[in-house]
C-alpha positions as CSV (number, residue, x, y, z in Angstrom):
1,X,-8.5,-5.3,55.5
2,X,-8.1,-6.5,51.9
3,X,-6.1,-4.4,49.0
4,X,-7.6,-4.5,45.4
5,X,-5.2,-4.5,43.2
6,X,-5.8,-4.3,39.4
7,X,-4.4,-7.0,36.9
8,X,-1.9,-5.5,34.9
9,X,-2.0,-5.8,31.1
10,X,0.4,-8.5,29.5
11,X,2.7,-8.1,26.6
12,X,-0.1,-10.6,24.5
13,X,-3.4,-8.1,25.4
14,X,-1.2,-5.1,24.5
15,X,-0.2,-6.9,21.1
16,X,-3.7,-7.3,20.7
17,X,-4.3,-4.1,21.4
18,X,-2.0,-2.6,19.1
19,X,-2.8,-5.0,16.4
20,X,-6.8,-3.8,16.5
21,X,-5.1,-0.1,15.9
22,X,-3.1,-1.3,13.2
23,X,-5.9,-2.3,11.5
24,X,-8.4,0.5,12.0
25,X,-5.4,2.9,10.6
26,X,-3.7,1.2,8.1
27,X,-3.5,-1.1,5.4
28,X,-2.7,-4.8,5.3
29,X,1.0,-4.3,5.4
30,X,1.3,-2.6,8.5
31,X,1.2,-4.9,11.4
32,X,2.8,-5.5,15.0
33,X,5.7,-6.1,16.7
34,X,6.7,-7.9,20.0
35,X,5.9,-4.9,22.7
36,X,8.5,-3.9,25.1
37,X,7.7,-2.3,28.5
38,X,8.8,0.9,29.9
39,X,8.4,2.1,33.4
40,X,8.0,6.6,34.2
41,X,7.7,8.1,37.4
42,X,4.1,8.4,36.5
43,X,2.9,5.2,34.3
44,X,4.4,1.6,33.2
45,X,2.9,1.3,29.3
46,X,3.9,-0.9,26.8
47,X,5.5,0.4,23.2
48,X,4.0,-1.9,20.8
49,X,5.9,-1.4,17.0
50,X,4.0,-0.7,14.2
51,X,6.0,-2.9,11.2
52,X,6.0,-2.8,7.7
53,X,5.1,-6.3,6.1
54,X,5.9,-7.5,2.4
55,X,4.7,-11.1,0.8
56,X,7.7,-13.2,0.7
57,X,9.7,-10.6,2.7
58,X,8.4,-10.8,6.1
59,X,9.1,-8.0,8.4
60,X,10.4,-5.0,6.5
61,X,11.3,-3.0,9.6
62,X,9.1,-0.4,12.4
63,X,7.3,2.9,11.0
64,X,5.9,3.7,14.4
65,X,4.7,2.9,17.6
66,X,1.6,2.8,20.1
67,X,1.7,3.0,23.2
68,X,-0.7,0.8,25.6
69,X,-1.6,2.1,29.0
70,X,0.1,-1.1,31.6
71,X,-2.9,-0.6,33.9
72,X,-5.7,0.5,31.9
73,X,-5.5,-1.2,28.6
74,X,-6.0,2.0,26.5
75,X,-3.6,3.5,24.4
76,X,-2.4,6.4,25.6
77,X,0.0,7.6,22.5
78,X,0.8,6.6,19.1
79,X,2.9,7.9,16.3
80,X,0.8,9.9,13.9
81,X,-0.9,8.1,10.8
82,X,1.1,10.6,8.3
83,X,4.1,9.7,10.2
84,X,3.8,5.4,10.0
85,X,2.6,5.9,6.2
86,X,5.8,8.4,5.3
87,X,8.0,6.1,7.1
88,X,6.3,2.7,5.4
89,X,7.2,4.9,1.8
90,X,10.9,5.4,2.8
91,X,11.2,2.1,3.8
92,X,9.8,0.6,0.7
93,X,11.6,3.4,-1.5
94,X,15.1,1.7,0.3
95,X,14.5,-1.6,-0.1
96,X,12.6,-1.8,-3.2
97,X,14.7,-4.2,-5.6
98,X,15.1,-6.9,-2.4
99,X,11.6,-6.2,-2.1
100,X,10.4,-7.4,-5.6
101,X,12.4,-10.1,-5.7
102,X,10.6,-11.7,-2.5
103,X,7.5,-10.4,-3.9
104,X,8.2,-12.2,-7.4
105,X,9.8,-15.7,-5.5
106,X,6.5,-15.9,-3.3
107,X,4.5,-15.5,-6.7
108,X,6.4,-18.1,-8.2
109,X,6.1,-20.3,-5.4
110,X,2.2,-20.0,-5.1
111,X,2.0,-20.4,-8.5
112,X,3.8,-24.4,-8.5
């Protein structure tokens, strides 16, 4: 008797995953994260961040999640669209002076 058992999806495919969801719902400036697994009574999935980008800055910090099925591949939850972009607005609204000068130092930069 032989057992089947399915591959489980790595932290790189659910990256990949959430990176192809990142950019069917959001701008340029929202990308991803390194995913983290978590294990339920039910499901293992893996939360991939959503994170806020800037030229010159880098990583800004997370506006959301989505969460990749372990054994399936699919996503399985995410945090709402109106949610990432509210959270992307605060987060530029708090950082915005360290923000422009990045922005205006990678300008410079390119511009040599």
């Amino acid at each position: 008797m032989s057992i089947i058992t399915a591959e489980k999806v790595t932290a790189d495919s659910a990256r990949k995953t959430g990176s192809h969801f990142a950019a069917d719902h959001f701008g340029d400036q929202i990308g991803v994260g390194m995913p983290w697994r978590v294990v339920s009574s039910l499901r293992s999935a893996w939360v991939v961040p959503l994170v806020l980008t800037s030229p010159g800055y880098g990583v800004v910090g997370i506006v959301g999640v989505v969460i990749v099925d372990e054994e399936l591949g699919n996503i399985s939850a995410w945090t709402a669209v109106e949610e990432v972009n509210s959270n992307a607005d605060q987060l530029i609204k708090d950082r915005k002076d360290d923000l422009n000068i990045a922005f205006k130092r990678a300008v410079a930069q390119a511009t040599l």
